[in-house]
N, CA, C and O atoms as CSV, one atom per row, in Angstrom:
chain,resi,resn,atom,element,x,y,z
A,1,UNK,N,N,30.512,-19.851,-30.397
A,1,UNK,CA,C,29.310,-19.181,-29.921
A,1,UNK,C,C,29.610,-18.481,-28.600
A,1,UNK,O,O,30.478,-18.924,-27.847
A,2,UNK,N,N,29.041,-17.606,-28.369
A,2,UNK,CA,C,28.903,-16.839,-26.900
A,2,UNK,C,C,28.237,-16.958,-26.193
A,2,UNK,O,O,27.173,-17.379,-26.647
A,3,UNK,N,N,28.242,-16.767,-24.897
A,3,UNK,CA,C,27.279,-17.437,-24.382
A,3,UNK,C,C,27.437,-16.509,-22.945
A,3,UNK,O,O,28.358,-16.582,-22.132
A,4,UNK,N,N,26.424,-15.755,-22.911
A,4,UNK,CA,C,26.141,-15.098,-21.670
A,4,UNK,C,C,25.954,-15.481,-20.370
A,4,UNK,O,O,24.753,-15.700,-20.210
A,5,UNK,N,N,26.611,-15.674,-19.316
A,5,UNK,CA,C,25.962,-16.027,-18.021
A,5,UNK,C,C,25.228,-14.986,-17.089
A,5,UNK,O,O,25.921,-14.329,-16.311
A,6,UNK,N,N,23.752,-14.786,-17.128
A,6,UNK,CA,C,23.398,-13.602,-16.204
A,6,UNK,C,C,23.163,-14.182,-15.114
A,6,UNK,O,O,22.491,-15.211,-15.042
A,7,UNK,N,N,23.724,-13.555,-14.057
A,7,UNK,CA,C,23.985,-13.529,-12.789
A,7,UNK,C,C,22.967,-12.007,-12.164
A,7,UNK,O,O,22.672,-11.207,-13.052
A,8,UNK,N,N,22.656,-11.789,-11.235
A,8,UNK,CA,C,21.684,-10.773,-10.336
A,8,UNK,C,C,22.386,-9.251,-10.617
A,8,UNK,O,O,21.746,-8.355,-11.167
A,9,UNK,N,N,23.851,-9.075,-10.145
A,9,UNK,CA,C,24.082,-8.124,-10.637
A,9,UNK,C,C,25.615,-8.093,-12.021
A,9,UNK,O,O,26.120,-7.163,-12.650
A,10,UNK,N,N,25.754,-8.837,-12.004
A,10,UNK,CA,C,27.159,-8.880,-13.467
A,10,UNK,C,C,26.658,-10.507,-14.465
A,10,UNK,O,O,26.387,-11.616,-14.004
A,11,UNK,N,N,26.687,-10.116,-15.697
A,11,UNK,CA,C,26.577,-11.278,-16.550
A,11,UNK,C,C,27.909,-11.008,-17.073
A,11,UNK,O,O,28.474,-9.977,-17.438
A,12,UNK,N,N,28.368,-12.666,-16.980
A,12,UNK,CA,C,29.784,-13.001,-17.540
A,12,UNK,C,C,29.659,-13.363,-18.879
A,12,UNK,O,O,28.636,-13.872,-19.338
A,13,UNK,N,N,30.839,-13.075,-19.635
A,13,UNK,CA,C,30.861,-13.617,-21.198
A,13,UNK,C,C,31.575,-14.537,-21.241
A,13,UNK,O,O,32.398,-14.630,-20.330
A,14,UNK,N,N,31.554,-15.597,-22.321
A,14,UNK,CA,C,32.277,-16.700,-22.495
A,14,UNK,C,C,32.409,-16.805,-24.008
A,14,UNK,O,O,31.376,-16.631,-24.655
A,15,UNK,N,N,33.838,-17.134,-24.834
A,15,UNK,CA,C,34.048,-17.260,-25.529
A,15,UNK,C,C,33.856,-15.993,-26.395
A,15,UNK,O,O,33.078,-16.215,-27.323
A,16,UNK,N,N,34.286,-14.859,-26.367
A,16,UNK,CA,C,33.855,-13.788,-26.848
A,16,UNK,C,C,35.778,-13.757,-27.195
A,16,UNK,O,O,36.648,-14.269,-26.490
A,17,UNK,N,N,35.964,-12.984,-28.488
A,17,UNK,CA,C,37.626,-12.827,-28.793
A,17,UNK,C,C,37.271,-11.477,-28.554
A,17,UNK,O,O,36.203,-10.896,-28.360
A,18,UNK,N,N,38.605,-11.095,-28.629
A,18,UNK,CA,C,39.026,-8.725,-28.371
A,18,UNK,C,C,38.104,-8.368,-29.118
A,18,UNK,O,O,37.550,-7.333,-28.747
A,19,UNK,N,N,37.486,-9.098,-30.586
A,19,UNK,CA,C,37.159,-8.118,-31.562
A,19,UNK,C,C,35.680,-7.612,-30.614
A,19,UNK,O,O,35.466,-6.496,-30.142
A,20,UNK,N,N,34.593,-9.128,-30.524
A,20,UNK,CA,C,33.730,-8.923,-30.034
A,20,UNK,C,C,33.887,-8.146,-28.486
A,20,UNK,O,O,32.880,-7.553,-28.099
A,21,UNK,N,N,34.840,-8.131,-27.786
A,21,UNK,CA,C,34.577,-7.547,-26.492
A,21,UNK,C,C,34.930,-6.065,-26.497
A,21,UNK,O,O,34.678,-5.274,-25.588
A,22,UNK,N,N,35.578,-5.788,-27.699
A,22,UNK,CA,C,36.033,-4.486,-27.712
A,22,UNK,C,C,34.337,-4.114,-28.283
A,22,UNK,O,O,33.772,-3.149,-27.768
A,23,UNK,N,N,33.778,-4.749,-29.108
A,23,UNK,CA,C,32.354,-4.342,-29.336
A,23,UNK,C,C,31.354,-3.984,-28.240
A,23,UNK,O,O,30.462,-3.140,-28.158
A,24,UNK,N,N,31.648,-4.576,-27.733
A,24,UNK,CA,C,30.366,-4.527,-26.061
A,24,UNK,C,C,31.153,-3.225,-25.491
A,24,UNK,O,O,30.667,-2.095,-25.427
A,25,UNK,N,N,32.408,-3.586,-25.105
A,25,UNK,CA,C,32.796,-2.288,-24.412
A,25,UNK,C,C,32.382,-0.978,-25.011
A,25,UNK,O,O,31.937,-0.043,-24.344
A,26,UNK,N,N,32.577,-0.963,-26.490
A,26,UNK,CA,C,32.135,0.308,-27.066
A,26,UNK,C,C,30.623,0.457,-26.995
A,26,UNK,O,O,30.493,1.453,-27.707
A,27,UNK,N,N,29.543,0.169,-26.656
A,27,UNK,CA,C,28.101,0.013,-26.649
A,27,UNK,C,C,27.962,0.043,-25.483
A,27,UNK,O,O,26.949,0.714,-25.285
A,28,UNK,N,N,28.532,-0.411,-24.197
A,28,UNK,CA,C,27.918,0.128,-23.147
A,28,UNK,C,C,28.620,0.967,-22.137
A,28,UNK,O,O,28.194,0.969,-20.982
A,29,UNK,N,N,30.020,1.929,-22.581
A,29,UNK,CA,C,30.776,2.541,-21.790
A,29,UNK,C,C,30.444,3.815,-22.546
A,29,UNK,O,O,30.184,3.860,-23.748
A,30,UNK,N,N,30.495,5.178,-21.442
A,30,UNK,CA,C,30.057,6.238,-21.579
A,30,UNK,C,C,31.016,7.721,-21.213
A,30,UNK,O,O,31.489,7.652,-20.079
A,31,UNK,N,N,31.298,8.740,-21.799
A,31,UNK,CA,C,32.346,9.569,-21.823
A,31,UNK,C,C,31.938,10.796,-20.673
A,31,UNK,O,O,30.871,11.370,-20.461
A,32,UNK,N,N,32.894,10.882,-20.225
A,32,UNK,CA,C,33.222,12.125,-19.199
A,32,UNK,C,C,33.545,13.610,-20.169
A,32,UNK,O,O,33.611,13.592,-21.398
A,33,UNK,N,N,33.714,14.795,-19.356
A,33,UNK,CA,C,34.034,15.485,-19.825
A,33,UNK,C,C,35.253,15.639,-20.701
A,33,UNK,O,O,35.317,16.240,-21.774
A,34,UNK,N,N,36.232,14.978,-20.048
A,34,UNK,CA,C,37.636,14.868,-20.946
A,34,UNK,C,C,37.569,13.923,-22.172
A,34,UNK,O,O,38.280,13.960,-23.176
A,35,UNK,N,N,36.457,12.980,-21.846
A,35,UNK,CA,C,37.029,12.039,-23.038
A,35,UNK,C,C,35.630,13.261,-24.530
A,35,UNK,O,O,35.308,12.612,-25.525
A,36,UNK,N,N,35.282,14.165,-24.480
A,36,UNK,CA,C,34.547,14.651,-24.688
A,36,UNK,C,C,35.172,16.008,-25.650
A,36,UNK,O,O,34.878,16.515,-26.732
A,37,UNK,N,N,36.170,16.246,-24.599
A,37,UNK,CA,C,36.909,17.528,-24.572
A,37,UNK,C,C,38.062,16.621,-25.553
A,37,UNK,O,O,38.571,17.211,-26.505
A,38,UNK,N,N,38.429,15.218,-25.282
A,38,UNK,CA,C,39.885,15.016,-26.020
A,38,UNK,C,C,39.550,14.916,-27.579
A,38,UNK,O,O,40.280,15.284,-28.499
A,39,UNK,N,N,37.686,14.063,-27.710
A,39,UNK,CA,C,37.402,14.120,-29.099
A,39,UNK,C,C,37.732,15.439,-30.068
A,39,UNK,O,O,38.018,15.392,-31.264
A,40,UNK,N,N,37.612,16.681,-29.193
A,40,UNK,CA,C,36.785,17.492,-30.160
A,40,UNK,C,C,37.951,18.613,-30.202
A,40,UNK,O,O,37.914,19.815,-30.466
A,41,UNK,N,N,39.262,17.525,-29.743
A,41,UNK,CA,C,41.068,18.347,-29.739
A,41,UNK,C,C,41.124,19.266,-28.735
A,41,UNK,O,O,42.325,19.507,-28.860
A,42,UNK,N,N,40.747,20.042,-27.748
A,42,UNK,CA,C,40.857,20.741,-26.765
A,42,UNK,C,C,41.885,20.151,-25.593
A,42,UNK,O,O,42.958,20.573,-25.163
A,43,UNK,N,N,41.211,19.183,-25.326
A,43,UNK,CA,C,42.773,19.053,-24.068
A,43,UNK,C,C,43.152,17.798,-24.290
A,43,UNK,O,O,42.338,16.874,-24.278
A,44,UNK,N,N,44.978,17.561,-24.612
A,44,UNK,CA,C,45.390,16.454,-24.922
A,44,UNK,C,C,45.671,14.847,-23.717
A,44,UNK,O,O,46.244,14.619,-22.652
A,45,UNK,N,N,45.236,14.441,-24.261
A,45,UNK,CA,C,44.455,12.996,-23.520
A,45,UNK,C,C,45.597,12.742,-22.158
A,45,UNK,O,O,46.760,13.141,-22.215
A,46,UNK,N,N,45.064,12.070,-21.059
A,46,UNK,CA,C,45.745,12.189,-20.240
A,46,UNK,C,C,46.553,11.138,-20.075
A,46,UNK,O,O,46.173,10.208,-20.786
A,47,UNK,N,N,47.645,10.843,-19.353
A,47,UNK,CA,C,48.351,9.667,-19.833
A,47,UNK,C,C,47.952,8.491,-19.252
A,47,UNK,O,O,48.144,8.395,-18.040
A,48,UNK,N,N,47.254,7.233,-20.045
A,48,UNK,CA,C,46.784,6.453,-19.821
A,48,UNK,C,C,45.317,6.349,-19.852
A,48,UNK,O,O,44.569,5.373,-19.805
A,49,UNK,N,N,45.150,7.342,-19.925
A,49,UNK,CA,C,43.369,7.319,-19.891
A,49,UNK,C,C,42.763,8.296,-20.745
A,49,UNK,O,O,43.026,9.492,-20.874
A,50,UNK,N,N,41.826,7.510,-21.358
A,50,UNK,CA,C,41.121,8.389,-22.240
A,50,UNK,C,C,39.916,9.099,-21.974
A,50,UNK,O,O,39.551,9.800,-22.918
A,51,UNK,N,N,39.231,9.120,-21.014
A,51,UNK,CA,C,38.035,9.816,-20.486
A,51,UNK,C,C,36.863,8.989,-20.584
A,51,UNK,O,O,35.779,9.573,-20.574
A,52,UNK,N,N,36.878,8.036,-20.656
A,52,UNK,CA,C,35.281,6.746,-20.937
A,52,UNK,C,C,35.385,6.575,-20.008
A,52,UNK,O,O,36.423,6.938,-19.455
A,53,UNK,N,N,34.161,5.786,-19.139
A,53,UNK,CA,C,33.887,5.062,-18.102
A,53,UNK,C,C,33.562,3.986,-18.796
A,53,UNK,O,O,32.647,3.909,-19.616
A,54,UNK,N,N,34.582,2.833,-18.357
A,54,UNK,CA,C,34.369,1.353,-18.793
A,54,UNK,C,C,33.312,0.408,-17.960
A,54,UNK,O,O,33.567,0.121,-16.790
A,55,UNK,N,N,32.293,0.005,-18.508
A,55,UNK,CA,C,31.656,-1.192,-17.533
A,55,UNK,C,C,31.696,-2.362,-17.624
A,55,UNK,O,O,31.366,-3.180,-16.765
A,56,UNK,N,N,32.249,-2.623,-19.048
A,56,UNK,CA,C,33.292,-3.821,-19.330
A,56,UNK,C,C,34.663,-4.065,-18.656
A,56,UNK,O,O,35.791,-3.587,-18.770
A,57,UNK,N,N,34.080,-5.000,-17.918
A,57,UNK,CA,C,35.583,-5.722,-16.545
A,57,UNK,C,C,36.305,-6.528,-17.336
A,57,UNK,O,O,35.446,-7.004,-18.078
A,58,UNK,N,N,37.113,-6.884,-17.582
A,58,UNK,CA,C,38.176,-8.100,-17.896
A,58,UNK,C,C,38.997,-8.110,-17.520
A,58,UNK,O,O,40.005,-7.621,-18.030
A,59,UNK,N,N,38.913,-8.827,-16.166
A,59,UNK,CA,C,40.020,-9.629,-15.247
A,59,UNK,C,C,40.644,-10.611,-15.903
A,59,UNK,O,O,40.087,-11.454,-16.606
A,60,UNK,N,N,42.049,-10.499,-15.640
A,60,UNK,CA,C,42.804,-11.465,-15.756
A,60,UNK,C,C,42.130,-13.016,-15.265
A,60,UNK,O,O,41.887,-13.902,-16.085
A,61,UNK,N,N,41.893,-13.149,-13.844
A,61,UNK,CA,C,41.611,-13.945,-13.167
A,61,UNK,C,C,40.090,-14.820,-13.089
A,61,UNK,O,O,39.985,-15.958,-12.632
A,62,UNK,N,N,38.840,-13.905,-13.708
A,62,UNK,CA,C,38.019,-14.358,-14.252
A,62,UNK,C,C,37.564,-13.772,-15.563
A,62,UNK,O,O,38.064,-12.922,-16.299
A,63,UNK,N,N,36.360,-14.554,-15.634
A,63,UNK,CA,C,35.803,-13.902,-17.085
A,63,UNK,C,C,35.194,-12.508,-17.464
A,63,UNK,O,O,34.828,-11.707,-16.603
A,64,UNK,N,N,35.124,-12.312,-18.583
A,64,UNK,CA,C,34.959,-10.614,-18.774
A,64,UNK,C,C,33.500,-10.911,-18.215
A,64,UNK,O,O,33.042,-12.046,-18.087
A,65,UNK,N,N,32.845,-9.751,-17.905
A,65,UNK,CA,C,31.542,-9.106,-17.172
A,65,UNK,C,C,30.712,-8.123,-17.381
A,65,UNK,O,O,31.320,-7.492,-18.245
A,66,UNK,N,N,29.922,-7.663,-17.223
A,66,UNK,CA,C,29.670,-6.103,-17.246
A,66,UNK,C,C,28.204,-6.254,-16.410
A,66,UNK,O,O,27.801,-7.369,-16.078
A,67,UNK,N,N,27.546,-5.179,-16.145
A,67,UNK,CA,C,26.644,-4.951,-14.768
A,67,UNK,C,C,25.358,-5.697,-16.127
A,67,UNK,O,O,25.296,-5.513,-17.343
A,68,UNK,N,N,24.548,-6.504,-15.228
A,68,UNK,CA,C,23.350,-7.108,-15.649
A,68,UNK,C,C,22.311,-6.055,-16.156
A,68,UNK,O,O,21.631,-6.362,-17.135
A,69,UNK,N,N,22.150,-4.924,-15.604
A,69,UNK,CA,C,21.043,-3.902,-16.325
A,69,UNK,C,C,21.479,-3.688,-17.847
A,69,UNK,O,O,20.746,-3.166,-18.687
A,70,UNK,N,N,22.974,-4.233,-18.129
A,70,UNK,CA,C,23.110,-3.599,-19.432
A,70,UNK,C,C,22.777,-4.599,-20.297
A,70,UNK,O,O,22.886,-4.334,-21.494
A,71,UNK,N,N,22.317,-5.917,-19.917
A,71,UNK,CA,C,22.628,-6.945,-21.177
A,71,UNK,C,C,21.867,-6.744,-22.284
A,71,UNK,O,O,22.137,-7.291,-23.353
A,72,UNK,N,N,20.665,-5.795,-22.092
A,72,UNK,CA,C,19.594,-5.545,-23.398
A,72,UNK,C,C,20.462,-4.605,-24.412
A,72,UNK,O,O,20.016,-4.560,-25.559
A,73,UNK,N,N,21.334,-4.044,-24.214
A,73,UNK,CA,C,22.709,-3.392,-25.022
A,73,UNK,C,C,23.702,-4.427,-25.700
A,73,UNK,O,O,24.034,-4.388,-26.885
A,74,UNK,N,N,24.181,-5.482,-24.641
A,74,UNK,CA,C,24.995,-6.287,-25.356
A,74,UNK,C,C,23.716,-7.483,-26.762
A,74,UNK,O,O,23.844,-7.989,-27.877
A,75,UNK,N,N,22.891,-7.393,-25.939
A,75,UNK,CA,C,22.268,-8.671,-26.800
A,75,UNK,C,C,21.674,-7.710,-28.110
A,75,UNK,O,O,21.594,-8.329,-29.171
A,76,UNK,N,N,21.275,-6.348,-28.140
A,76,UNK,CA,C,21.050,-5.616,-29.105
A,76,UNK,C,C,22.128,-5.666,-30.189
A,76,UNK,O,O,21.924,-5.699,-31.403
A,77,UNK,N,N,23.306,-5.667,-29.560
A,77,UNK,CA,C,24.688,-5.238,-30.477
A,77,UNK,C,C,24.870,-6.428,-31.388
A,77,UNK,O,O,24.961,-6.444,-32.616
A,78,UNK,N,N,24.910,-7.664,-30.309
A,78,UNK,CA,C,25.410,-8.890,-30.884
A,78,UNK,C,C,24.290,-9.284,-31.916
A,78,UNK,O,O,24.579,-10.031,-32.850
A,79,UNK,N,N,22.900,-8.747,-31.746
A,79,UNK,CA,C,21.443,-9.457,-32.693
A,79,UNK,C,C,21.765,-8.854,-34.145
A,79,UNK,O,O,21.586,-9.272,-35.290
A,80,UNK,N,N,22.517,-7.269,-33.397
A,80,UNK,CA,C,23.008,-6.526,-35.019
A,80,UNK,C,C,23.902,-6.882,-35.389
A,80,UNK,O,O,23.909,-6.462,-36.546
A,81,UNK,N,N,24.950,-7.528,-35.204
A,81,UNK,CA,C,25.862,-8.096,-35.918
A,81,UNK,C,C,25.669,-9.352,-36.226
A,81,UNK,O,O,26.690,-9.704,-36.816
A,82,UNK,N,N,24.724,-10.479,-36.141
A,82,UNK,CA,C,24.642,-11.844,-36.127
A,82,UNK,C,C,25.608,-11.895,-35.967
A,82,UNK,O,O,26.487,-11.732,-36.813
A,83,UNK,N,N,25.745,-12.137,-34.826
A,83,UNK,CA,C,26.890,-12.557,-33.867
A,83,UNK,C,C,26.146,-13.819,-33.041
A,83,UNK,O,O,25.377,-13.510,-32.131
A,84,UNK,N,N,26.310,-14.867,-33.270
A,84,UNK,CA,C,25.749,-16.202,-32.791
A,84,UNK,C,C,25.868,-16.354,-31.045
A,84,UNK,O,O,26.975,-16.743,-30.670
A,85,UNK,N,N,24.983,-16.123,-30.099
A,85,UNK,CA,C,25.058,-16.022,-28.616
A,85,UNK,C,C,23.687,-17.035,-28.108
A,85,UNK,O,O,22.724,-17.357,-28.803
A,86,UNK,N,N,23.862,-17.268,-27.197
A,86,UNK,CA,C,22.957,-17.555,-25.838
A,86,UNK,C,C,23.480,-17.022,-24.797
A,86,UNK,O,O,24.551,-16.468,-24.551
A,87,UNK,N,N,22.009,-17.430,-23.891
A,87,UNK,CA,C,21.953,-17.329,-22.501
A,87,UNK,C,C,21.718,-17.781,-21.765
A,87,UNK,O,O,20.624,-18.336,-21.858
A,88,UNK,N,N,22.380,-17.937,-20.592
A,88,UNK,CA,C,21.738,-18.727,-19.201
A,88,UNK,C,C,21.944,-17.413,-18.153
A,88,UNK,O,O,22.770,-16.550,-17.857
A,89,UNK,N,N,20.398,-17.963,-17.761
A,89,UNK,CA,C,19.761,-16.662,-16.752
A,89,UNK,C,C,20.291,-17.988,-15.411
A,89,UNK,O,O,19.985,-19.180,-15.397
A,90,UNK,N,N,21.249,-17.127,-14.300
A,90,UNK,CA,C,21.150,-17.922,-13.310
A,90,UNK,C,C,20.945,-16.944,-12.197
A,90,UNK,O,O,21.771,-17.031,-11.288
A,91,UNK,N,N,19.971,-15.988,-12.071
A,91,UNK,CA,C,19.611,-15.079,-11.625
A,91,UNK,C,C,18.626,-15.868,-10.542
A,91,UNK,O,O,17.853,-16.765,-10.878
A,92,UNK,N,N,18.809,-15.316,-9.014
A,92,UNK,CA,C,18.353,-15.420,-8.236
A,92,UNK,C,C,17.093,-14.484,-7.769
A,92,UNK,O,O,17.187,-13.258,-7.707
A,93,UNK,N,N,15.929,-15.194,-7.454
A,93,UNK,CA,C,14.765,-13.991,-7.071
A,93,UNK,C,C,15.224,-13.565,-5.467
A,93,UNK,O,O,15.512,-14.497,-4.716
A,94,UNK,N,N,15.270,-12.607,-5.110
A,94,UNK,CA,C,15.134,-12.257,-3.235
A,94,UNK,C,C,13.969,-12.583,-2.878
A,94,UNK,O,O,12.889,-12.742,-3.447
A,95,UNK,N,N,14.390,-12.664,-1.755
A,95,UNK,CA,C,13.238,-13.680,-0.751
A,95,UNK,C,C,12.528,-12.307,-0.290
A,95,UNK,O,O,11.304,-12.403,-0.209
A,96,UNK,N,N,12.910,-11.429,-0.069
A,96,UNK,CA,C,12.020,-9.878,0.062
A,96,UNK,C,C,11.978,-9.254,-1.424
A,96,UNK,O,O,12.632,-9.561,-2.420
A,97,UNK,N,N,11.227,-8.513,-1.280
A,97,UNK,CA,C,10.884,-7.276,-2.256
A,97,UNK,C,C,11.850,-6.064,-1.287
A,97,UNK,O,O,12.241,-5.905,-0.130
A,98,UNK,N,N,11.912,-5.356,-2.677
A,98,UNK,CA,C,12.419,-4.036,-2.616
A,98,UNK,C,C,12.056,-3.004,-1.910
A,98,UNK,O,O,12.750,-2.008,-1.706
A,99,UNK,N,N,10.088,-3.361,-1.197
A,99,UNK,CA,C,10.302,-1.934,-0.637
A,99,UNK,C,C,10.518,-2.416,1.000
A,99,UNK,O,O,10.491,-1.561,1.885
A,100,UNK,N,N,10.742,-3.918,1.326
A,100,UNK,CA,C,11.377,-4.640,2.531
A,100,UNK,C,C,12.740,-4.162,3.038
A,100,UNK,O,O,13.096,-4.026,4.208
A,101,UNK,N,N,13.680,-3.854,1.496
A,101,UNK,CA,C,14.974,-3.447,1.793
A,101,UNK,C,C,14.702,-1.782,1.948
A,101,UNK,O,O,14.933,-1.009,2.878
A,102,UNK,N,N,14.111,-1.590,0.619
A,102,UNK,CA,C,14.122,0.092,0.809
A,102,UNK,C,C,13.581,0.574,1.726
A,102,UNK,O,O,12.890,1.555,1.448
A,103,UNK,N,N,13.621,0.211,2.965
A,103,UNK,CA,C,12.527,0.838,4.033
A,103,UNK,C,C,13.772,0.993,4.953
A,103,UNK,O,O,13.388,0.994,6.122
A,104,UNK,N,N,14.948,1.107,4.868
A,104,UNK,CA,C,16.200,1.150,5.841
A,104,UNK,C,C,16.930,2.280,5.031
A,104,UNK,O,O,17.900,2.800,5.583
A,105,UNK,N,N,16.558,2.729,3.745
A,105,UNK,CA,C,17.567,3.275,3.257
A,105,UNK,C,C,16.470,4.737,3.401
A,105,UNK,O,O,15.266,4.745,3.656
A,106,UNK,N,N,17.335,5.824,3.153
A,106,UNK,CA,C,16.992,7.179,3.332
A,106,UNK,C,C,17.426,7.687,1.784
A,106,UNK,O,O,18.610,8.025,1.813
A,107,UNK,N,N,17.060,7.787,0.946
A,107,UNK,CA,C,17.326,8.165,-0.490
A,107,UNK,C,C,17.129,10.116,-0.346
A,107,UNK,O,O,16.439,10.769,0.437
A,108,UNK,N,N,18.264,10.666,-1.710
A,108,UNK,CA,C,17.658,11.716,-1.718
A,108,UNK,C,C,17.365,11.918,-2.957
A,108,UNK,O,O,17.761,11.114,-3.800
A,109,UNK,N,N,16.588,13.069,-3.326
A,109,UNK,CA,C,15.563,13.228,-3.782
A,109,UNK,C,C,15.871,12.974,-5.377
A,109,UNK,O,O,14.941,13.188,-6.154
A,110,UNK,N,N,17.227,12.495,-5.943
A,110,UNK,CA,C,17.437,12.516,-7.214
A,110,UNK,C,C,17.822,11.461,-7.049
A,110,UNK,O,O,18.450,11.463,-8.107
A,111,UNK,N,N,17.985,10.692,-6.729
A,111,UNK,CA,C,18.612,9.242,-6.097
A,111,UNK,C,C,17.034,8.251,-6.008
A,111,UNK,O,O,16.975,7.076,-6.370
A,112,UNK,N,N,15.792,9.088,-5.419
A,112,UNK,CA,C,14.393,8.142,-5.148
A,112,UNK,C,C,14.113,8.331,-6.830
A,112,UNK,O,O,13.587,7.331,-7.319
A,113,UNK,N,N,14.374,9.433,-7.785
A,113,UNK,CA,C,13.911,9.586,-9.242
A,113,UNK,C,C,14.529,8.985,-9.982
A,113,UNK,O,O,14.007,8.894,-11.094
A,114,UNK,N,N,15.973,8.242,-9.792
A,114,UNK,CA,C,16.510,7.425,-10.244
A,114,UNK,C,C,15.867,5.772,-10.452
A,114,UNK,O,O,15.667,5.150,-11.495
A,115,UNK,N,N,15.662,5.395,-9.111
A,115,UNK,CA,C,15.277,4.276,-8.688
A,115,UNK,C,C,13.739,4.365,-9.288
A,115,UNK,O,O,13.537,3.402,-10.028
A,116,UNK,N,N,12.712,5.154,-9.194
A,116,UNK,CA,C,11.367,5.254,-9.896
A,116,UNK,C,C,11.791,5.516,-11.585
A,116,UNK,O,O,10.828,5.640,-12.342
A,117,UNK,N,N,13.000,5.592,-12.115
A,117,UNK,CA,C,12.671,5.561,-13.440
A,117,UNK,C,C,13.537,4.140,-13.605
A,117,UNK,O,O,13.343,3.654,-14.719
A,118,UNK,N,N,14.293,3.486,-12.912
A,118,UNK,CA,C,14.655,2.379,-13.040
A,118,UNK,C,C,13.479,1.284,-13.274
A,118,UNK,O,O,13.274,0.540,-14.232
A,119,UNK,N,N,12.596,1.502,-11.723
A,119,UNK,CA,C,11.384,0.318,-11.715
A,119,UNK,C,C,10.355,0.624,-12.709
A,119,UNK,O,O,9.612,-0.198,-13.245
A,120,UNK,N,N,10.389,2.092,-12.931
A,120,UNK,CA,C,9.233,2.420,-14.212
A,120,UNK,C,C,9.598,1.481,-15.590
A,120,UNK,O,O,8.788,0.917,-16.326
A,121,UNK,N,N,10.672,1.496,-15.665
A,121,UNK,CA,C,11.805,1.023,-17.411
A,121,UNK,C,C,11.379,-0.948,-16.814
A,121,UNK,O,O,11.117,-1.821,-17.642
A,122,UNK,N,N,11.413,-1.158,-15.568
A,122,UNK,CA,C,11.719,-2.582,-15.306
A,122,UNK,C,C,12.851,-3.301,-15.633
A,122,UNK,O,O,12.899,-4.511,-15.857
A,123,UNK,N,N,14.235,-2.092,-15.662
A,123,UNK,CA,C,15.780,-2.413,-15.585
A,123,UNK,C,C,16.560,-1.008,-15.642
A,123,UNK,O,O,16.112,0.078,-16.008
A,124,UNK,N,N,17.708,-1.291,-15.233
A,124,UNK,CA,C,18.629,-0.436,-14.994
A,124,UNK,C,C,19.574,-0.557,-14.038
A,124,UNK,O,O,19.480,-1.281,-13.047
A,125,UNK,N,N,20.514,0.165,-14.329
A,125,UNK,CA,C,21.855,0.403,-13.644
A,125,UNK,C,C,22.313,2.027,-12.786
A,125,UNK,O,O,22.670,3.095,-13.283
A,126,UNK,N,N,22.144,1.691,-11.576
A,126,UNK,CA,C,22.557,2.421,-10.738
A,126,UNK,C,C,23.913,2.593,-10.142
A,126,UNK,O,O,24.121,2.363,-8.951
A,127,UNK,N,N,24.679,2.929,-10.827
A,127,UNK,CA,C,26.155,3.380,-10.829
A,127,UNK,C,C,26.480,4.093,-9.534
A,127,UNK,O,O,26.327,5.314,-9.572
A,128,UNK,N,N,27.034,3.395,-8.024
A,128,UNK,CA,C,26.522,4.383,-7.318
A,128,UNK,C,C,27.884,4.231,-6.346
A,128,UNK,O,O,28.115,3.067,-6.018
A,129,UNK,N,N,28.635,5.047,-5.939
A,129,UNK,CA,C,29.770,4.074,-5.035
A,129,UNK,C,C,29.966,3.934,-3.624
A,129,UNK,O,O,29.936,5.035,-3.074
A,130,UNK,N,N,30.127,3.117,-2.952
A,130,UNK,CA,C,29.846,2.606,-1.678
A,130,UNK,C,C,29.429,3.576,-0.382
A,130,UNK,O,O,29.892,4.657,-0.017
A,131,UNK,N,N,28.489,2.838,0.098
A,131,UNK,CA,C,28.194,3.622,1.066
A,131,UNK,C,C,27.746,5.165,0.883
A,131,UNK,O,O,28.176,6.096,1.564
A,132,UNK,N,N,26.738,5.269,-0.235
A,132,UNK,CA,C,26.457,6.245,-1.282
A,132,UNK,C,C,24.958,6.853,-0.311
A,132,UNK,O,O,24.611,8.034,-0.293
A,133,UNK,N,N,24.316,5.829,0.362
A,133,UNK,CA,C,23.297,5.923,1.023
A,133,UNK,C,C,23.269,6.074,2.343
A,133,UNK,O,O,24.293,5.572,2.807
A,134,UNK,N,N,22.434,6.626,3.360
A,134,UNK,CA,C,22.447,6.710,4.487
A,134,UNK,C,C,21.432,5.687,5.581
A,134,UNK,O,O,20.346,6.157,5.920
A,135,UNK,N,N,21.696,4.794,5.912
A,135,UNK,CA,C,20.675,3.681,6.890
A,135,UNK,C,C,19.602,4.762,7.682
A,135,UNK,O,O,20.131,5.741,8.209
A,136,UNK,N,N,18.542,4.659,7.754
A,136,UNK,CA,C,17.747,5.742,8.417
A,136,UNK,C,C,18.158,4.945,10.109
A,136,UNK,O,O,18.681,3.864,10.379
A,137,UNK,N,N,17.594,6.154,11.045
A,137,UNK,CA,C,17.550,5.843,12.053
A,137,UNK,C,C,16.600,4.897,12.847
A,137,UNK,O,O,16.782,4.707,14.050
């Protein structure tokens, strides 16, 4: 059986073999222009990389992962395959709300429409890389 650990922002998998993790990876990783361009024979693949953005982690050192907004993807995939899983939610509530934190950050204007269609949906993944935001003054 599998057995999900959700955590606040990454739920870990347990007991999942290649077949099933190569499954998740394919369901929640998403193509760039090249991997787009390599489908459709135009430019030949680059070496080592095929143009997906993976959000499936599998570290050597711990267990495979992927960002918590996606698990309604993995648990969709696995419900379609009866693929036998649980879960343990060990998800922490914050002691503030969001607009406690968001009141330091300076968003711009496709970045605040992001976050309002995130809280509109009541999940999501904001793919964003460090220091992406500016602390207001």
């Amino acid at each position: 059986m599998i057995v999900l650990e959700i955590h606040n922002n990454s739920t870990n998998v347990y007991g999942a073999d290649h077949f099933v993790l190569n499954l998740i990876d394919r369901e929640i990783r998403y193509p760039t222009q090249t991997a787009l361009a390599i489908e459709q024979g135009f430019t030949p693949p680059d070496q080592g990389w095929d143009g997906w953005i993976r959000l499936l982690r599998t570290p050597k050192t711990s267990p495979p992962h992927f960002p918590t907004g996606l698990l309604y993807k993995v648990i969709g995939i696995l419900r379609h395959l009866h693929i036998p899983h649980q879960t343990l939610d060990k998800r922490a509530r914050p002691e503030f709300g969001f607009s406690e934190f968001a009141r330091n950050l300076r968003l711009r204007d496709y970045q605040q429409t992001a976050v309002a269609e995130a809280l509109r949906a009541g999940r999501g993944v904001l793919d964003m890389p460090p220091r992406c935001h500016t602390p207001s003054d």
